[in-house]
N, C-alpha and C positions, 0 to 999 in steps of 0.2 A: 730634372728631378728623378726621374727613373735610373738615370747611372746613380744618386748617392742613392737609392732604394737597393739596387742589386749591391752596390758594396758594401751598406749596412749587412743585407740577408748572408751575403757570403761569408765577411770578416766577423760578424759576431755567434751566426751559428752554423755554414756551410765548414768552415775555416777554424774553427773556435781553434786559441792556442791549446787546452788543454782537450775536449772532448775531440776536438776532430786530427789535431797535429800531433797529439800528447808530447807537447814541449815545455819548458820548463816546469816539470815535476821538484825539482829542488825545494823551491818556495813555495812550490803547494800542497806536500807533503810533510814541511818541519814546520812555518809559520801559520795555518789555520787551525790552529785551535782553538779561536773563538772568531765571533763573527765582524767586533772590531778589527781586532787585528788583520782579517782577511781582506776586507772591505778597504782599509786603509794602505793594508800594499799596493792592491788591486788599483785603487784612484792612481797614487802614485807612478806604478808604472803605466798606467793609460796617458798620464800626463807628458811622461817621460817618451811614449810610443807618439801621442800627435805631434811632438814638438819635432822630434827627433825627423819624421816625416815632411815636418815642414821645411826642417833646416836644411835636410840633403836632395828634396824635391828643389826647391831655390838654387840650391846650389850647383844641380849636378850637370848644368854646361860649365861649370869651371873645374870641376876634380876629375883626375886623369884617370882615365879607366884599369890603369897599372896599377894606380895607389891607393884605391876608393876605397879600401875595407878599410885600412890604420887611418883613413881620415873618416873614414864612418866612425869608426870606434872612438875619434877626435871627440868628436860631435856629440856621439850619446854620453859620452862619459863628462864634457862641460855640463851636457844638460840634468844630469844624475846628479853632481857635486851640486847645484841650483836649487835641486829640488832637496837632497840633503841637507844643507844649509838652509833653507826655509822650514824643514819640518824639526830643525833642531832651535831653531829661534821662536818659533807659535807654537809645535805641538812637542814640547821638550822630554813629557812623560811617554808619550808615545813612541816621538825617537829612542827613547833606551829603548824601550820592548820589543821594537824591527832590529835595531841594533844592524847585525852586517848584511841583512837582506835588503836595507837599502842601497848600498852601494854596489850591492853584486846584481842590480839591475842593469849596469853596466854590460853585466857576463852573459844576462838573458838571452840565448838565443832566438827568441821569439821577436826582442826588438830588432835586433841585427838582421835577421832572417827578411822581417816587412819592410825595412829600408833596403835591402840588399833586390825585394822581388818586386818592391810595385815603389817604393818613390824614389829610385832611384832610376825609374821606367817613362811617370808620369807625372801631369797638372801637378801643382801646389793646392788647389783646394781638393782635389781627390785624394792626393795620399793622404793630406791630414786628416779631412774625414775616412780614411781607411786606416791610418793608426788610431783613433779618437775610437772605430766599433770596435777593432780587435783588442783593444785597453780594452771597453767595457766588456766585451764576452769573456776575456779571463776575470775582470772582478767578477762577473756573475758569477759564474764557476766556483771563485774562490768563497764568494760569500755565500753562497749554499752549501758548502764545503764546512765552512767553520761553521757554520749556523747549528749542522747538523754535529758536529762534532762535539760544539758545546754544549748542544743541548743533551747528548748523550752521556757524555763524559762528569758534565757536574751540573746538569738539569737546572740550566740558567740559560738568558737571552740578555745580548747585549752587556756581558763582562767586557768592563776593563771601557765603560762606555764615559765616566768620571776623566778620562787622560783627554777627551776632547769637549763634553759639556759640565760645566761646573756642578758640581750640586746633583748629577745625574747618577742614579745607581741600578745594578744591575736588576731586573728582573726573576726574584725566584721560581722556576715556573714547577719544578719536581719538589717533593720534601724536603727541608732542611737536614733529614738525615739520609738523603737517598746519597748511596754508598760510592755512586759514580760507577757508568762501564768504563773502564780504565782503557783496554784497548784503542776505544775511538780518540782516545788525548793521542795515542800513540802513533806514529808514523806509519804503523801496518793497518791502520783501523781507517787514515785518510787513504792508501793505497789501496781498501776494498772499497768504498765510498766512490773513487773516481771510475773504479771500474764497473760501479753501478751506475753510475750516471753517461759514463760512457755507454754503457748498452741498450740505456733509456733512451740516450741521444738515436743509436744507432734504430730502435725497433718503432722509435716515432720515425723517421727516414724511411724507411723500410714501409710503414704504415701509408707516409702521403705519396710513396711511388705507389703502390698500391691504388690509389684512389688516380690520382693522375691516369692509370695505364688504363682504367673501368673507365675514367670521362671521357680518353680518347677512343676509346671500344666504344660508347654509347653514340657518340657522334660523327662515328666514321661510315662513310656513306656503304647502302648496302649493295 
């Protein structure tokens, strides 16, 4: 239990794709602007990252280490067209609104990168649980990203919540005439966002070394 504890801590927030590698900015700078839509890519590619982990951990005593990346990209890209095809047959309203960010999950560096560094290294149940944290550390990311975008932008929570529960509508949380900060819908308003959360990541790090280097200073002998 203590190895999936360290690979949870490392791939979901030692490792995070966006605060700690800042990889695929693509999709996290055009598709969050609300906190469906984030949340919803974010499941997605998670699903896409532990399968994709599973397939090529299983597999990788048989692919040749000459060809592994065109059959890695085999693998994610069957797994992408899967998940595709199911979020176009259940959540159909939803499919138009990701529209080409879901197939260019495919192009995510972040998937190829975690099949390329740890399951194509290790165990079948350690990569999946290591593509399963690093999925959910980017939806985190992504869904406080659009959380915060939406709620700035058109002073609501949970738009666009209707394309997956029925009869479900968004939450007014600002005035009906509040005017919207228009930047934050914008792609430059999520590209200061993540640099904020970037530094937050960075100065909480910064903080528990701090405290780590005082416990071992307290308890090192005199």
């Amino acid at each position: 239990m203590g190895i999936y504890s360290d690979i949870a801590r490392n791939s979901f927030w030692k490792q995070n794709p966006i605060l700690g590698q800042v990889l695929g900015l693509c999709p996290t700078l055009a598709i969050t602007t609300t906190f469906i839509n984030s949340f919803s890519l974010g499941l997605a590619t998670t699903l896409v990252m532990a399968m994709s982990n599973f397939a090529v951990s299983a597999l990788r005593a048989f692919i040749p280490f000459e060809v592994r990346i065109p059959i890695f990209i085999l693998i994610i890209a069957a797994l992408v067209t899967v998940v595709d095809l199911a979020m176009n047959a259940w959540l159909h309203d939803l499919y138009l609104v990701l529209g080409i960010f879901i197939p260019l999950i495919v192009t995510n560096c972040i998937v190829l990168a975690r099949v390329e560094a740890y399951a194509a290294k290790n165990p079948v149940a350690a990569s999946t649980w290591d593509g399963a944290m690093m999925g959910l550390g980017l939806t985190a990311v992504l869904s406080v990203l659009g959380l915060v975008r939406e709620f700035l932008g058109q002073g609501t929570l949970l738009s666009g919540i209707e394309m997956i529960v029925n009869g479900a509508r968004a939450i007014q949380v600002l005035p009906d005439d509040y005017p919207g900060f228009m930047i934050a819908i914008l792609p430059p308003g999520a590209f200061f966002i993540v640099g904020l959360l970037i530094a937050s990541k960075n100065w909480l790090d910064a903080r528990a070394n701090e405290r780590a280097r005082a416990r071992l200073v307290a308890h090192a002998p005199a």
